[in-house]
C-alpha positions as CSV (number, residue, x, y, z in Angstrom):
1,X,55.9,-10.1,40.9
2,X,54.6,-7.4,38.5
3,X,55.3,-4.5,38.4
4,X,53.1,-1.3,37.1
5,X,53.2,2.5,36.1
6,X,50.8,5.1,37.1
7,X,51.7,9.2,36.6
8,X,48.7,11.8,36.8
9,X,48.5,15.5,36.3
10,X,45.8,18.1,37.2
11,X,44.6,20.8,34.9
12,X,42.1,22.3,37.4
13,X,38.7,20.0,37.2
14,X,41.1,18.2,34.3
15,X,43.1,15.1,35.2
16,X,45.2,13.5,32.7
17,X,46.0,9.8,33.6
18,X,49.4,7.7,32.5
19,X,49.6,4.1,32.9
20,X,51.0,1.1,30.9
21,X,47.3,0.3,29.4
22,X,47.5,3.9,27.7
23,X,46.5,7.5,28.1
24,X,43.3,8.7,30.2
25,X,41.1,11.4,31.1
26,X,38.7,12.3,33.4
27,X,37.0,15.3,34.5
28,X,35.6,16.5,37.9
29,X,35.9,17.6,41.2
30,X,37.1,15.4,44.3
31,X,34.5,12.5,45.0
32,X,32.7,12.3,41.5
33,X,34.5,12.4,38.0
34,X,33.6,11.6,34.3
35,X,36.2,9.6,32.8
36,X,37.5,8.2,29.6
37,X,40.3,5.3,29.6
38,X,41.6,2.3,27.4
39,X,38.9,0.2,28.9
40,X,36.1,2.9,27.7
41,X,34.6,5.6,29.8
42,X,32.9,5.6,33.1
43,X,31.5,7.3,36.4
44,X,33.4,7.4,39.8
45,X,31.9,8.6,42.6
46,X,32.6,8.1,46.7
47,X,34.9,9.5,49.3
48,X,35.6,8.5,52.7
49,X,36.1,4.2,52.1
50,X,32.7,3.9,50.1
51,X,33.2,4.4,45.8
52,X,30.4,3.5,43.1
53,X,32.3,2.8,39.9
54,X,29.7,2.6,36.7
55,X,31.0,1.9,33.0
56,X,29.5,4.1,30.5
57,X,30.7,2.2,27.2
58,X,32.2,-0.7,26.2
59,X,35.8,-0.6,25.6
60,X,37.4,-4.0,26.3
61,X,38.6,-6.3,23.7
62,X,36.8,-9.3,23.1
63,X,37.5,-12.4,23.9
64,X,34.6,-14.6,22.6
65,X,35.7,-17.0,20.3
66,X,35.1,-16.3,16.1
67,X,31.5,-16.7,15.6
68,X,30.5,-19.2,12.4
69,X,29.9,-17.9,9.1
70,X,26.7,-16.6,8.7
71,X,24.2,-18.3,6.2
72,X,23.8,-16.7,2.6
73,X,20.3,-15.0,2.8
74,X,17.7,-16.7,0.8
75,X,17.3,-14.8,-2.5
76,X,14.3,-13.0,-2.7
77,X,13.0,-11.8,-6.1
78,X,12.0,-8.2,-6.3
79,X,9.3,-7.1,-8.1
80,X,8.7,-4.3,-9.8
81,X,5.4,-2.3,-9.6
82,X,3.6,0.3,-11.5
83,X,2.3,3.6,-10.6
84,X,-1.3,4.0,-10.6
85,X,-1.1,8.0,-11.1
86,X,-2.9,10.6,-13.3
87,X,-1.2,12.7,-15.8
88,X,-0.1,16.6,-14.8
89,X,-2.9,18.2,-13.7
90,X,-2.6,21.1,-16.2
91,X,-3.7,19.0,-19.0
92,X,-6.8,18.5,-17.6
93,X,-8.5,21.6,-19.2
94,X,-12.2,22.4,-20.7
95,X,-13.1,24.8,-22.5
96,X,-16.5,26.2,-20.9
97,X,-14.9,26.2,-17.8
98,X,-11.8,28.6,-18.5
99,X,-12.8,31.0,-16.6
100,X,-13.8,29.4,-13.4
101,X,-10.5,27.5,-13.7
102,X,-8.2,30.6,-14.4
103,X,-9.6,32.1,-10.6
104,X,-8.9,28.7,-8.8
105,X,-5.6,28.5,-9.8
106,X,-4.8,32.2,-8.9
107,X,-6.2,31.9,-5.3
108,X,-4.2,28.4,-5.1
109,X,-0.8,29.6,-6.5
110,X,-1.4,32.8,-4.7
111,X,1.1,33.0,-1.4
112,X,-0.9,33.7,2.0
113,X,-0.1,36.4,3.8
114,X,-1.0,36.1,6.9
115,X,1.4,33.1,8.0
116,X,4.0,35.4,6.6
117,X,3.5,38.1,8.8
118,X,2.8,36.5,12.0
119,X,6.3,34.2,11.3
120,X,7.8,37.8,11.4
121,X,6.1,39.3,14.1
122,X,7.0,35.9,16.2
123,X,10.8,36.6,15.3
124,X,10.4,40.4,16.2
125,X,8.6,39.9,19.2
126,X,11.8,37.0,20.7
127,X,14.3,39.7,20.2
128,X,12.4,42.8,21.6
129,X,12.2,40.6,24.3
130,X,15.2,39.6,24.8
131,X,17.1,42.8,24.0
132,X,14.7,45.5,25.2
133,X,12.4,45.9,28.6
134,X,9.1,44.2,28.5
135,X,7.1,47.1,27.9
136,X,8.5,47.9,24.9
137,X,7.9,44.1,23.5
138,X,4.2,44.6,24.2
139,X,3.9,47.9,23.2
140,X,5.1,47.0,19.8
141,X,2.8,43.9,19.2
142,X,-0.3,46.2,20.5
143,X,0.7,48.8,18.0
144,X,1.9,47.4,14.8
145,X,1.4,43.8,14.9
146,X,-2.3,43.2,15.8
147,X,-3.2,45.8,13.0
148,X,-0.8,43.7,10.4
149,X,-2.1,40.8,11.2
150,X,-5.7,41.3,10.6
151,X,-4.6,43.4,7.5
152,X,-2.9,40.6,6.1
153,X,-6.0,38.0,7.4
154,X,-8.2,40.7,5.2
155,X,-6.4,40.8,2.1
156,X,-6.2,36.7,2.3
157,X,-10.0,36.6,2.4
158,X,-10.7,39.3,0.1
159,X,-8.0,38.3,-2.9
160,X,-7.2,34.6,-1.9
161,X,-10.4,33.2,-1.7
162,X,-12.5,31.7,-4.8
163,X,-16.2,31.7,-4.7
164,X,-18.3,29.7,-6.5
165,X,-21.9,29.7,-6.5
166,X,-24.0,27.2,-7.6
167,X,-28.3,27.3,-7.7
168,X,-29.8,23.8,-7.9
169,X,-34.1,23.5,-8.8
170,X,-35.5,21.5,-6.3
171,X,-35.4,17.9,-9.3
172,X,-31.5,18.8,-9.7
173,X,-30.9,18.9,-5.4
174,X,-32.7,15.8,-5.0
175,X,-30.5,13.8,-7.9
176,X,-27.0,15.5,-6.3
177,X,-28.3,14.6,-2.8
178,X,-28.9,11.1,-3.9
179,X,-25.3,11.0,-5.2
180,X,-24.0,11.9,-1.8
181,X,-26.3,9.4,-0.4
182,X,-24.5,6.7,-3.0
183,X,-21.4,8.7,-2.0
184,X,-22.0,7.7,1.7
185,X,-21.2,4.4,1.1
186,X,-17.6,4.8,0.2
187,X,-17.7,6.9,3.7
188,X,-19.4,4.7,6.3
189,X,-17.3,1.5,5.2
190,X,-14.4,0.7,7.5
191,X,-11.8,1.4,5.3
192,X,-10.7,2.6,2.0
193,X,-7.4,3.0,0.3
194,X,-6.0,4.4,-2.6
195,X,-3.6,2.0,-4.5
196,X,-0.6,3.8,-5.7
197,X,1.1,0.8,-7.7
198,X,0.5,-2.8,-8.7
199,X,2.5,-5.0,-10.6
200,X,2.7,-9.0,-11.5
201,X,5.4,-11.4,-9.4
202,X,6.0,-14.9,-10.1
203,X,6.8,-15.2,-6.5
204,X,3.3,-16.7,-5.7
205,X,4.6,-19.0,-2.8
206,X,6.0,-15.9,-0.9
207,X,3.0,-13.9,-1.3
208,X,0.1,-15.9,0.0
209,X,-0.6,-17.0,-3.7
210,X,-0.9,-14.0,-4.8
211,X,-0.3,-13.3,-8.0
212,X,-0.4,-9.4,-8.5
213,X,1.3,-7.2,-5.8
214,X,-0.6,-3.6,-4.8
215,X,1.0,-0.8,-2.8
216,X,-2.2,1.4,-0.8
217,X,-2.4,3.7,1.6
218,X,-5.7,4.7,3.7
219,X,-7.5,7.0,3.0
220,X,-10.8,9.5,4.2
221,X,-12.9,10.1,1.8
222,X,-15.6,13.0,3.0
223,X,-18.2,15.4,2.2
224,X,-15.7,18.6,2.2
225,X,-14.9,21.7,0.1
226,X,-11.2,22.4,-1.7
227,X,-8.9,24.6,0.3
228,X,-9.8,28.5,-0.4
229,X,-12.8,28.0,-2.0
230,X,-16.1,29.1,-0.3
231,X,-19.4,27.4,-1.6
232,X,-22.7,27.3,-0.8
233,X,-22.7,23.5,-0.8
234,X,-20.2,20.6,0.3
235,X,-19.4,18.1,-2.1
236,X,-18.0,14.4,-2.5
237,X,-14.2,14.4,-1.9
238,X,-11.7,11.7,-2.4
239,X,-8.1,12.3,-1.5
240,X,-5.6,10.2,-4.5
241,X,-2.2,10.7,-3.7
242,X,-1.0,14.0,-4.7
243,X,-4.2,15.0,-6.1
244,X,-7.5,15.2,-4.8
245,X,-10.8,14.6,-6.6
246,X,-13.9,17.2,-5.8
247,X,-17.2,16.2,-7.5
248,X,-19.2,19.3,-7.9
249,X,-22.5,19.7,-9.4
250,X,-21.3,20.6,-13.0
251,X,-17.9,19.5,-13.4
252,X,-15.1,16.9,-11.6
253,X,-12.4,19.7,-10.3
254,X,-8.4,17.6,-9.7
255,X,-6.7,19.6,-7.0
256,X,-3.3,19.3,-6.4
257,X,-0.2,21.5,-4.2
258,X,-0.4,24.1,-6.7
259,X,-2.6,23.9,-9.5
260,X,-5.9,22.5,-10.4
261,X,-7.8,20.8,-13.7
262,X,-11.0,19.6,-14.2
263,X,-12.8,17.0,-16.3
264,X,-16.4,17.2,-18.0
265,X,-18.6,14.4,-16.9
266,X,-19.1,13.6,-20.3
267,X,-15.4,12.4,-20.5
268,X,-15.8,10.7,-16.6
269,X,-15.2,6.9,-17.0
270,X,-16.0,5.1,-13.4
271,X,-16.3,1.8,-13.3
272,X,-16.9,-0.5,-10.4
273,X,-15.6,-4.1,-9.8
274,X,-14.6,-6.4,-7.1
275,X,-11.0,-7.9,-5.7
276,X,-10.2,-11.0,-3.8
277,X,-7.4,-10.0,-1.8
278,X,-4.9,-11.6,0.7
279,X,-5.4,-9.5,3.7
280,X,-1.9,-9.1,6.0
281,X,-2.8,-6.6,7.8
282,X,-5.9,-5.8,10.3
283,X,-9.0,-7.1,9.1
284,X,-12.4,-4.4,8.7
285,X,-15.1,-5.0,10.7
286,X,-17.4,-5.0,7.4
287,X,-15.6,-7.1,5.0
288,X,-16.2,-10.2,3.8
289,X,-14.2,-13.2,4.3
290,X,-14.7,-15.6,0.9
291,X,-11.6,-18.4,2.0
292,X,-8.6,-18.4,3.5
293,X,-5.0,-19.0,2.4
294,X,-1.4,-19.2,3.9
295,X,1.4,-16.8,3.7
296,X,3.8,-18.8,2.3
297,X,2.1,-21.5,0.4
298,X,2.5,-24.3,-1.5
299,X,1.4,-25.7,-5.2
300,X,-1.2,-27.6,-3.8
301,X,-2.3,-24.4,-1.2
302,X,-1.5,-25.8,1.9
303,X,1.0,-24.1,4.0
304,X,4.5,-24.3,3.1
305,X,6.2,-25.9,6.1
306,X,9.7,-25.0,5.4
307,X,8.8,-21.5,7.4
308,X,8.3,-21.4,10.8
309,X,6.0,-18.1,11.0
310,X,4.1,-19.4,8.4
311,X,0.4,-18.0,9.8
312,X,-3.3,-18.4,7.8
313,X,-5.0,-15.5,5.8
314,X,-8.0,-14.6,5.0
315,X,-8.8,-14.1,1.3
316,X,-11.8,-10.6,1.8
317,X,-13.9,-9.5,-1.0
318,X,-13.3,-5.9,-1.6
319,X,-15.2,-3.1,-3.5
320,X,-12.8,-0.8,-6.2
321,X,-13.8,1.9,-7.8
322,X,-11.7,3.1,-11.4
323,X,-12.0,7.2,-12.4
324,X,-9.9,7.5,-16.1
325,X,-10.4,10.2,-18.4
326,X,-8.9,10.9,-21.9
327,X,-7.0,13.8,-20.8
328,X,-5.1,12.0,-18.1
329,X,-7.2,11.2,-14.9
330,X,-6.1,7.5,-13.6
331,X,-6.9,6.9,-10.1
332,X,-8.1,4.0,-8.3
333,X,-9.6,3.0,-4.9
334,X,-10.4,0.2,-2.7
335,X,-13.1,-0.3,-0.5
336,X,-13.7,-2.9,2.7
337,X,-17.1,-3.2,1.8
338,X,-17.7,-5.1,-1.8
339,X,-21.0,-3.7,-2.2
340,X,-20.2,0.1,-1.8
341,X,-18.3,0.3,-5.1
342,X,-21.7,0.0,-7.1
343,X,-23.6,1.9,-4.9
344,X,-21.5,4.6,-6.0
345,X,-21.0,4.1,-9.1
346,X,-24.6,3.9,-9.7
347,X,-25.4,6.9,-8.3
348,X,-22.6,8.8,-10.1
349,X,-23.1,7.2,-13.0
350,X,-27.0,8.6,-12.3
351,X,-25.8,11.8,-11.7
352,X,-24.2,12.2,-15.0
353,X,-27.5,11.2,-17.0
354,X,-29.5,14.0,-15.0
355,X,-26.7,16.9,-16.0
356,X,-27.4,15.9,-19.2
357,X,-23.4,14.5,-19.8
358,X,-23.8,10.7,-20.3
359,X,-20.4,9.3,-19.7
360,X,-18.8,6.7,-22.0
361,X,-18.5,3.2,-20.7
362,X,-19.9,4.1,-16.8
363,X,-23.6,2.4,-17.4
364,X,-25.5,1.6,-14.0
365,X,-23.9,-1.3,-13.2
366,X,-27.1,-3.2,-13.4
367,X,-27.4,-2.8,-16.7
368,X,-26.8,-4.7,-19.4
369,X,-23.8,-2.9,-21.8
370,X,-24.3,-4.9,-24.7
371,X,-23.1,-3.0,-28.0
372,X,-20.3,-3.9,-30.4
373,X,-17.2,-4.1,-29.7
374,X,-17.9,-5.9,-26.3
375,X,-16.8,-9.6,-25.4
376,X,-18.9,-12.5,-24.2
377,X,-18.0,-15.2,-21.7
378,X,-19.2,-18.3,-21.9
379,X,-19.1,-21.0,-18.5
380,X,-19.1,-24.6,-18.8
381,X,-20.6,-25.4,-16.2
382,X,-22.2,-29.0,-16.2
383,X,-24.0,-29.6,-12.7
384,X,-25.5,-27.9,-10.1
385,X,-22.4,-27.6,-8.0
386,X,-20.4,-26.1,-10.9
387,X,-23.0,-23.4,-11.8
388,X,-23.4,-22.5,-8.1
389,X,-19.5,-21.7,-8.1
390,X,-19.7,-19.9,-11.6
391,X,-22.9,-18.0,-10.3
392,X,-20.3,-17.4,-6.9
393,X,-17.2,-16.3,-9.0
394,X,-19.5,-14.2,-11.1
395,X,-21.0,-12.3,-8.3
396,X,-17.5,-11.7,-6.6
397,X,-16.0,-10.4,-9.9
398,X,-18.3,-8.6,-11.8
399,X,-20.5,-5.9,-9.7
400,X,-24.1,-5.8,-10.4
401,X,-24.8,-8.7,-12.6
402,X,-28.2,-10.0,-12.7
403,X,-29.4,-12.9,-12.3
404,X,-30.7,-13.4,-15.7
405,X,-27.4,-12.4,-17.1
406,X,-25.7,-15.1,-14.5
407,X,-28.2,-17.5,-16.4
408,X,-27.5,-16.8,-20.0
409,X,-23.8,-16.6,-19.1
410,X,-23.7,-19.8,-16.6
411,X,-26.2,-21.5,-19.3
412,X,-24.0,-21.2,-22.5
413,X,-26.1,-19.1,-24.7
414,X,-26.0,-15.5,-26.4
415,X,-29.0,-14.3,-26.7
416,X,-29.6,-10.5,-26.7
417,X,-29.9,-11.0,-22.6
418,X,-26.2,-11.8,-22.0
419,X,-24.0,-9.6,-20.6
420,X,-20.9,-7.8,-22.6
421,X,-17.8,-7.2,-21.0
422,X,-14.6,-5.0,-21.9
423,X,-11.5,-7.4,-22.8
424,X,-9.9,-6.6,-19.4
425,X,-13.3,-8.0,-17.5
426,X,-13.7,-10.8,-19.6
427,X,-9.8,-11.9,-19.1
428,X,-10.5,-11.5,-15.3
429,X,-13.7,-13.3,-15.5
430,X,-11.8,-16.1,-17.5
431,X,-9.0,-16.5,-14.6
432,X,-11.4,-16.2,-11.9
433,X,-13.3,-18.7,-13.1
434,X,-10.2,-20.8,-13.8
435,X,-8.9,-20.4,-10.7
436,X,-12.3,-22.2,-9.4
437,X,-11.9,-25.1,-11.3
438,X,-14.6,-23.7,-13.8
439,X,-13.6,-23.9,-18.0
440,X,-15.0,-21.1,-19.6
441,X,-14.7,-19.8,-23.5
442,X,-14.8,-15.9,-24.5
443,X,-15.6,-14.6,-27.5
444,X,-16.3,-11.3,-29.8
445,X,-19.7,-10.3,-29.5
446,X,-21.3,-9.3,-33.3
């Protein structure tokens, strides 16, 4: 027969509990207690023959056997991407606009008052009320801080508010209302990111045979005006990360927490293409859907069967859009809808010629740019199903061809009618095409 030990003492509501399995506590008043124990804590509550007993944590030793080793995890290559960022925003200077840049950066590194003063009258007004009778609390907010508050609202408006004013003849309005109408197709498509990184990864068969690797997040672009700044006019906006991009009539303004730059037009590169990419996540509405592909592939495309959750993809055509300048500006964006990215670009690039600022390298993207230094591709593309895929890959890659570019290009000739493309184009072009089973040739254009 067993025999066991059990010795209590009260503390008031405090019990202390001695037995053989250890020390205990609990803490109540007769008929429901909080207790802790050996065996873990718990609830106890009942009087009169009826108790509920409830276990609150798990305190008992296990007695489940030793599980097996766990499996080494597979190992995963990490890759390592690239930020896609533009330089420090001070650096973007020029020198007809000093003045008009010296005022926006005063009004945005200049601290606003008025959610200063009304986070102090808040913290005034909680301990009047709790240390003094109520009619003092109001009396001192009808007094002193209605009065401060529209003081400090005042001097916000008065000394922390830039205006610029700009006065458009009617030819000039209609040109900068047809680049928000080009504008308004980066707006109305169902979704647009900004990448923040990419970067190369030789894990293909983890990726959906993808062989570059993109970090993006969504993003609003809008008809809007920069914080502070009252205009007569709202102009095309696109948020980039830590900096935002306002297009104004005369000048590209980069806003960011605390300081702004700007960048002439005439030193405005924006260049349109298009991406096939591996889409993971929810699909847009207006995309388009140019194949399919697996998550975890194999050489030969087809799904990899070694994973279970192996699931199909759809490969979408996207629109992206490139803005670089010389004194720093490097931002890209993405676009659901392929055919958005030249629609803007065009317009901008349109835009640019009627403010009398050309800028280098952003011709209308249905225009020929050929001019030395530029690079020719060549397809070899023997049959009708061959120069139906080239015309296909062509289309996808390069925004705005025409057709009788397609032709010289898809036809093997040079003639003054064939398109030149930047090195980075042509390589794309030549990998593109590649990928399609195409061979193609590049070579310096003379």
């Amino acid at each position: 027969m067993g025999f066991s030990f059990r010795k209590g003492f009260n503390f008031g509501p405090l019990r202390l509990n001695l037995s053989r399995s250890g020390l205990g506590a609990s803490f109540g008043v007769t008929g429901a207690r909080i207790g802790v124990g050996p065996r873990g804590s718990y609830v106890h509550v009942g009087r009169g023959g009826l108790y509920y007993r409830q276990s609150l944590g798990a305190g008992r030793r296990s007695t489940l056997p030793p599980s097996k080793p766990a499996r080494a995890p597979v190992s995963v290559q990490t890759e390592t991407l690239t930020e896609i960022e533009s330089g420090d925003v001070a650096g973007m200077r020029d020198a007809s606009a000093n003045d008009v840049l010296a005022e926006l950066n005063r009004v945005q590194r200049r601290p606003q008052f008025f959610p200063i003063s009304l986070g102090l009258l808040l913290l005034i007004g909680v301990g009047l009320l709790i240390n003094q009778p109520p009619w003092l609390h109001y009396a001192v907010l009808g007094l002193f801080g209605l009065p401060t508050l529209l003081l400090a609202r005042h001097v916000d408006v008065t000394s922390g508010t830039a205006l610029l004013a700009y006065h458009l003849d009617p030819d000039a309005a209609t040109q900068f209302a047809d680049l928000k109408t080009g504008f308004s197709a980066l707006t109305s498509s169902d979704a647009v990111w900004h990448l923040e990184a990419a970067g190369h990864t030789s894990d293909w068969k983890r990726n959906a045979g993808a062989q570059t690797l993109v970090r993006r997040k969504n993003i609003r672009p809008s008809l809007s005006l920069p914080p502070r700044v009252v205009c007569g006019l709202t102009v095309p906006t696109i948020p980039c990360g830590r900096q935002t991009l306002y297009f104004f009539p005369d000048r590209l303004f980069v806003f960011d927490r605390r300081s702004v730059g700007v960048v002439p037009y005439a030193e405005l590169r924006v260049e349109a293409s298009n991406s096939r990419f591996r889409e993971d996540g929810s699909v847009p509405r207006d995309a388009t859907q140019v194949g399919t592909t697996w998550k975890f592939v194999n050489r030969s495309g087809g799904p990899d069967k070694r994973f279970n959750n192996n699931r199909e993809l759809p490969i979408l055509l996207y629109g992206e859009v490139a803005f670089k300048s010389a004194s720093g500006l490097n931002e890209l964006i993405e676009c659901s809808r392929s055919g958005a990215a030249g629609t803007f670009v065009n317009a901008m690039t349109a835009w640019q010629g009627a403010v009398g600022q050309p800028a280098e390298k952003a011709k209308p993207q249905s225009a020929s740019t050929n001019g030395t230094g530029g690079w020719y591709v060549v397809v070899d593309a023997h049959d009708a199903a061959a120069k139906q895929r080239a015309t296909a890959v062509l289309k996808e890659i390069e925004a705005g061809i025409t057709e009788a570019e397609i032709t010289n290009c898809v036809g093997g000739g040079h003639a003054s009618g064939s398109r030149e493309f930047s090195l980075e184009r042509a390589n794309a072009l030549m990998r593109g095409l590649e990928s399609a089973g195409i061979g193609a040739r590049k070579y310096r254009a003379t």
